[in-house]
N, C-alpha and C positions, 0 to 999 in steps of 0.2 A: 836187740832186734836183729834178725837174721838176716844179712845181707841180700839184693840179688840185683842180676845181669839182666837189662832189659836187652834183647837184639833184635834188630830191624835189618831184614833181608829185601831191600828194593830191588823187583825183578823187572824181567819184560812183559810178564801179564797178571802182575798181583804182587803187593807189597805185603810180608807177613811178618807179623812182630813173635816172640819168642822172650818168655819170662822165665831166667834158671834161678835156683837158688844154690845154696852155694856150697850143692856135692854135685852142679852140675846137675841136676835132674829137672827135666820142664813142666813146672809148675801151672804153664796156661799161656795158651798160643792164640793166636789171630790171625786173620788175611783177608786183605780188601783188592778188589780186581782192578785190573788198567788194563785200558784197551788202545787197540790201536790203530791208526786211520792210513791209506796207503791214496793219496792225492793225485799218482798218476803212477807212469812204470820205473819201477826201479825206485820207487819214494814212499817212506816207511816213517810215521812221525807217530808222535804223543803228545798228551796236554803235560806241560810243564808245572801247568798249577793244580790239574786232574794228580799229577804223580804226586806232588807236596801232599794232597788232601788225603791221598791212599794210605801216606806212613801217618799223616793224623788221625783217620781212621783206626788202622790196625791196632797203632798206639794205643787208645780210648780205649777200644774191645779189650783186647790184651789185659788192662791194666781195671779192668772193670771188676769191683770190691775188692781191687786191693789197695795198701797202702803204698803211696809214690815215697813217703817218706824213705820207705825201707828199699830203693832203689839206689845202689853204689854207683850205677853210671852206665851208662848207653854205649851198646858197643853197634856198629852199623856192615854192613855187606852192600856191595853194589853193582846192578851192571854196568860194566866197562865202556866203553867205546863211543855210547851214543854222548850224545853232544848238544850242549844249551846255549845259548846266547839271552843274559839277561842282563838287567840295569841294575847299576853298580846302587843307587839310592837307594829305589824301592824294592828287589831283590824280586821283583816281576818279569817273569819270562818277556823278551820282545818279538818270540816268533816261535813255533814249538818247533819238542825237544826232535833231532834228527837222530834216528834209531840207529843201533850197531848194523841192523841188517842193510839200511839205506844206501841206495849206489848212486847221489847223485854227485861222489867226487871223479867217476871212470876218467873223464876226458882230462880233468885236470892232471890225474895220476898216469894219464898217456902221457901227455905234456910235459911230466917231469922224467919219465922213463924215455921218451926222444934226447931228452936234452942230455942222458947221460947219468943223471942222479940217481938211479935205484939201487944200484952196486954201492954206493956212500950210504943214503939214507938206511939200508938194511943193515952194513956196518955198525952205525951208531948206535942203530935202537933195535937190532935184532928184529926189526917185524918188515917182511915184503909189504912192497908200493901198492899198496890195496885200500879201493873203498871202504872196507870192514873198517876200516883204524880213523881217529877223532880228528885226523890235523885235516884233513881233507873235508870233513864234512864241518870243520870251522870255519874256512877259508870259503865254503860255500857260503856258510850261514852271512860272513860277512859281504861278501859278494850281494849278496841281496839286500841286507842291513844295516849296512856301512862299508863303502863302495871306494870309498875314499879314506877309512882307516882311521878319520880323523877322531869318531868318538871310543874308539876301543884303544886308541893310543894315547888318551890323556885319564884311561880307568876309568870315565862313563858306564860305558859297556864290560862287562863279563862274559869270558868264555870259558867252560869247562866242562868234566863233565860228569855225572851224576852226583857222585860224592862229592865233588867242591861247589855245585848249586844248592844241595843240602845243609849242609854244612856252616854256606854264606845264610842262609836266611835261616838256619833253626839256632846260629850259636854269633853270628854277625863276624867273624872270623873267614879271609881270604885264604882259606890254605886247602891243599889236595892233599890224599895219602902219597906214596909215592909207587905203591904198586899200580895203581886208576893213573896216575902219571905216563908208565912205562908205558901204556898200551893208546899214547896219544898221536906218536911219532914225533915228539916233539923232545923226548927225554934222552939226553945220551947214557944208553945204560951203564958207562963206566964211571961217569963221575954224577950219576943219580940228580941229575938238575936239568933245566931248561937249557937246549942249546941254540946260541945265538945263529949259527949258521943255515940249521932246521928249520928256524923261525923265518929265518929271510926266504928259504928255499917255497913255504907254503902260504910268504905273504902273512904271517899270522903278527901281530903286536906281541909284545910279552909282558906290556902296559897289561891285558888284557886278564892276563892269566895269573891263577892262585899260586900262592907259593908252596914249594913242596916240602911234606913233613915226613916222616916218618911213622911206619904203620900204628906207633902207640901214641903220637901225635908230638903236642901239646896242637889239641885239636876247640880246648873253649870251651865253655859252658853254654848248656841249653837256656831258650827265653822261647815261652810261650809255645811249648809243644805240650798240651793238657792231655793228663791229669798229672803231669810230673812236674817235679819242683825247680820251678828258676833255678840256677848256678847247677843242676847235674849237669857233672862232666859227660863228656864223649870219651870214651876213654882207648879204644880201636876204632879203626876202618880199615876194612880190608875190601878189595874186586870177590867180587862173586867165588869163581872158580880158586882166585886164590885161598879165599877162608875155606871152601868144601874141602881144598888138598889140606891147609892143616885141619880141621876137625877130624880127618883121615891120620893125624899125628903123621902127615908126610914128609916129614923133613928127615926121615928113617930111609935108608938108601933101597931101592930097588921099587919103591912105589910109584903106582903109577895112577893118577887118581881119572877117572870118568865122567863128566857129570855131564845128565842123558835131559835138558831142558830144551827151551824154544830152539836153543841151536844147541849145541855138543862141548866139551872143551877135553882133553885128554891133557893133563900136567904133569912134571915129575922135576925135581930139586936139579939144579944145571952148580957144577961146579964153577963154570965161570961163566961171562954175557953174550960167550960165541955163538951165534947161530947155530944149529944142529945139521945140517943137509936140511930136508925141505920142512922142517919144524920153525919155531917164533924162539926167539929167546926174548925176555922178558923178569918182571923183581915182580917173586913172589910176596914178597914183604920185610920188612927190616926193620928192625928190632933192636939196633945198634950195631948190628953186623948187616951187610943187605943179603939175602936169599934170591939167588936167580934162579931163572925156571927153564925148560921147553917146554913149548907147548903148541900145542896142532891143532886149530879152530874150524868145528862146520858149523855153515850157514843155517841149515835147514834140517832139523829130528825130530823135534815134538811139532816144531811150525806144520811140518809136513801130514803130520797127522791131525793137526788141528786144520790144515788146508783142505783134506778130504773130508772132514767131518763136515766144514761149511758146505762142502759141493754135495754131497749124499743128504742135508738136511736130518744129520744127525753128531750128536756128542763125540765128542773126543773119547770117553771110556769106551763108549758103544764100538768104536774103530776098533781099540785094543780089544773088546771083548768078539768082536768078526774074526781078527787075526789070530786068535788061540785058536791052537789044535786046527788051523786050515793050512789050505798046500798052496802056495803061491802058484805054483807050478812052471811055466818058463813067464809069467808075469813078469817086469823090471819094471818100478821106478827108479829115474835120477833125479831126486828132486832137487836138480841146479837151479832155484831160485834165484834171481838176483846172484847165476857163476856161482861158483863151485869155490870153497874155502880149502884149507890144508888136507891132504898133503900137492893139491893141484895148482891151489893160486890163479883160477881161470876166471877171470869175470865176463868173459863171452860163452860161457858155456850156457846151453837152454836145458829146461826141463823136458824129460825124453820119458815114455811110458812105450815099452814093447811087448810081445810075445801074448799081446790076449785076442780073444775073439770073440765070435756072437752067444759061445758059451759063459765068457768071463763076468763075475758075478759080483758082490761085495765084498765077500769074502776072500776073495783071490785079490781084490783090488787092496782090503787090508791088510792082507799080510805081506804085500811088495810094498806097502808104506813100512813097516813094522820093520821089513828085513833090511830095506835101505836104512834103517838105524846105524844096525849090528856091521852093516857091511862097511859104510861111509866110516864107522869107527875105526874097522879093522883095518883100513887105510890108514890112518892116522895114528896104530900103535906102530903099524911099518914103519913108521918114518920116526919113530922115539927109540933111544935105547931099552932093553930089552927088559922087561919087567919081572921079578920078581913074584913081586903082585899088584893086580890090577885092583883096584877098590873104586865101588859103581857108587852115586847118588843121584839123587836128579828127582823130575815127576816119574819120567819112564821107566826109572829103575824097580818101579815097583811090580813091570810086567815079568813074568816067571817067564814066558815066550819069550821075550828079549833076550833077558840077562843068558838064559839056553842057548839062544842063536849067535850072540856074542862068543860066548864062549867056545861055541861051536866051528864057526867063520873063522875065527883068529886063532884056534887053537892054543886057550889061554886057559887059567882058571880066574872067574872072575868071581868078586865076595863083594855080596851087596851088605852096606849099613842099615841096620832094622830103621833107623833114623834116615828119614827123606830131604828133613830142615835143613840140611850136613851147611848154607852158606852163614846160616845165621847162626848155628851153634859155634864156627867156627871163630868166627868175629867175636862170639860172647867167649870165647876159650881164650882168647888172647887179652881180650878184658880181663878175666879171671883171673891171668896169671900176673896184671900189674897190680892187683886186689890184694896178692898173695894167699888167693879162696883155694888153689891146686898148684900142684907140681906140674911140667914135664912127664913126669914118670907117668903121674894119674891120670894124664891126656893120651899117652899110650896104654894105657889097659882100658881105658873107656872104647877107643880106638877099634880096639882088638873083641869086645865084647859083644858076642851074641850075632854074630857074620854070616852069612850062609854065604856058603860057595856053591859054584855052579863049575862044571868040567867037564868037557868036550866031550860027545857024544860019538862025533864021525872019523871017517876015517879017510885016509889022506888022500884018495879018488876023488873021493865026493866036494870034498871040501875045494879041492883044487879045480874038480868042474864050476861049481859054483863060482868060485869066485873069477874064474876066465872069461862067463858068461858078462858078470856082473861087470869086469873090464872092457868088455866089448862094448856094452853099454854106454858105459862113459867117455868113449871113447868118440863113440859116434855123436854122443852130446857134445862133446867139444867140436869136432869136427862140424856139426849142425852151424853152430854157433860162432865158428871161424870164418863160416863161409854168409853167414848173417850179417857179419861188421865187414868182411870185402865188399859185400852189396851195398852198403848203407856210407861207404866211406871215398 
């Protein structure tokens, strides 16, 4: 019986399962939607037990006539940052899950940047004092949920966050990857483990929290996720953006991987855990050697267009299909959602739209959604060392417009993967290789297989108006926004 890679990519608006066999090739996919509920400003949550039901969903479809027998073992992808609070018995959310994008840690993260701490805490874990990061929006969760620390400090309570809520209730096993670790603020990136100092700094227990393993585990056998068979292993977990940079065979020096989702992640292999200038350092995963990263995170790219599609009372494709072949013209959004992520780091910055008028239409409105992609990106290759090459995935990356304007803006050549799945192939790729189903080698030629590149069309007036425009913009959004929290404080 021919082996294969079941993998399950839990995202932020849809968990999709992915069945390879074992040359690598996707024999039958699936995806079940999760949605999301925003309770007040700045407050971005999910069902914790809505998220479980989606990877059992996908799972089911996924694996629908086929045989589970012939399943080697579940390799899983996750997003990062957001964050659960659940009981340690019955492995039942006790409050839902708080999203990566949620800002309700700001005041805390003032609170510790007063006092001094943000020059240390970035030391250690390579990520600025920011709501985007897990330890702040656990220190929330507990603040609400246990106020008093008493049941999360004797293992009651659980906190972690996506991959180690999974994880606990699909194999009964306390443990996290360690890349979904690194991006918690609670990891010191040099010695890959919990640090007690960090913990006392954010209030958090460490009663609380999973132990960290390593991205090929020993991560437990599955119980009761049907149609697959008790005792399959898990055999990888890897964070999202980190399985898209390897299914990119990133680990190749000058790569620089894209992935164009709810929000953005631009990554590329960091020789050591130093911070970069205004980049994240961060463990892409570790394998018995650890892999560091930089990498530069926006808030808001496909959200943004999924946000106008709500307000116009129309689809998400429908936007991207407005912004083909239309002229923005001096149009700008900044869609500073919930402040502005890398290379800014701003959490008071607001969302700014300028330069339209009584002419301004849909089509102008989508394609300043569209170009605030390309542009927020090209921000954030500024602040990475210099690529080689860029390699795109994501949902967005399947706009021809995009990947052109990217290319365009930044002055890069970017190659998109014919493959959009890139988080959960990459998770099944690293399964793969503890299977002994491929090489290395054969993950670079698959890699490299079947690319289209995209390369800069404009020339260096144009590009340089544009993007001074686009800087002005942001500019005054921060500024908006500076002088919003002087009023309010």
């Amino acid at each position: 019986m021919r082996p294969y890679v079941l993998a399950v990519d839990q995202g932020t608006s849809s968990t999709k399962a992915l069945l390879l066999d074992d040359t690598g090739s996707v024999v039958a996919r699936a995806s079940a939607p999760l949605s999301q509920t925003h309770p007040g400003p700045g407050l971005v949550e999910q069902d914790g037990v809505a998220l479980l039901n989606s990877v059992r969903a996908a799972v089911a479809e996924c694996m629908k006539d086929r045989d589970p027998h012939a399943v080697a073992g579940l390799a899983l992808s996750t997003q990062r940052e957001s964050a659960l609070l659940w009981d340690a018995g019955t492995g039942r959310p006790v409050a839902p899950l708080v999203s990566w994008q949620d800002q309700r840690g700001g005041e805390r993260a003032a609170r510790l940047e007063r006092a001094g701490m943000g020059a240390q805490i970035r030391h250690r874990t390579g990520l600025p004092l920011d709501p985007m990061f897990s330890a702040l929006k656990m220190a929330a969760l507990l603040d609400a949920h246990d106020p008093s620390r008493t049941l999360s400090r004797s293992g009651a309570l659980r906190l972690g966050t996506v991959d180690a809520y999974l994880l606990h209730t699909l194999t009964g096993e306390t443990v996290t990857e360690i890349g979904n670790a690194s991006r918690t603020q609670l990891l010191d990136l040099a010695h890959g483990d919990w640090d007690d100092e960090l913990l006392d700094m954010f209030d958090i227990p460490g009663a609380a929290l999973s132990r960290v393993v390593a991205s090929h585990g020993p991560f437990g056998k599955l119980r009761g996720l049907a149609p697959l068979i008790d005792g399959t292993p898990v055999l990888a977990v890897l964070g999202d953006s980190h399985a898209a940079l390897f299914a990119h065979a990133g680990w190749r020096p000058g790569t620089v991987k894209v992935t164009y989702g709810t929000g953005s992640s631009a990554m590329t292999l960091a020789d050591a855990p130093e911070p970069a200038g205004k980049a994240c350092s961060t463990i892409a995963w570790s394998t018995g050697q650890t892999a560091y990263a930089h990498e530069a995170n926006i808030r808001s790219t496909g959200r943004t267009l999924t946000w106008l599609g709500e307000l116009l009372g129309i689809p998400t494709e429908e936007i991207i299909d407005l912004a083909t072949g239309a002229d923005a013209g001096d149009v700008t959004l900044v869609p500073a959602f919930g402040g502005l992520g890398a290379p800014w780091w701003d959490a008071h910055a607001v969302p700014l739209l300028t330069g339209f008028d009584l002419g301004t239409g849909r089509h102008q409105l989508a394609r300043a959604a569209l170009d605030s992609v390309a542009l927020q990106v090209s921000d954030v290759l500024a602040a990475l060392p210099r690529a080689l090459q860029v390699v795109a995935d994501g949902g967005l990356s399947r706009s021809d417009t995009l990947m052109q304007m990217q290319a365009d803006v930044a002055d890069v050549a970017v190659a998109r993967a014919p493959h959009h799945d890139l988080s959960a192939a990459g998770a099944a790729h690293l399964a793969g290789l503890s299977l002994g189903l491929w090489t290395m080698r054969d993950l670079e030629e698959r890699a490299d297989k079947d690319l289209r590149i995209f390369t800069s069309n404009w020339d260096d007036a144009r590009r340089s108006s544009i993007v001074a425009r686009w800087h002005r913009c942001l500019t005054s959004a921060r500024d908006l926004g500076s002088r919003e929290e002087l009023s309010t404080s």
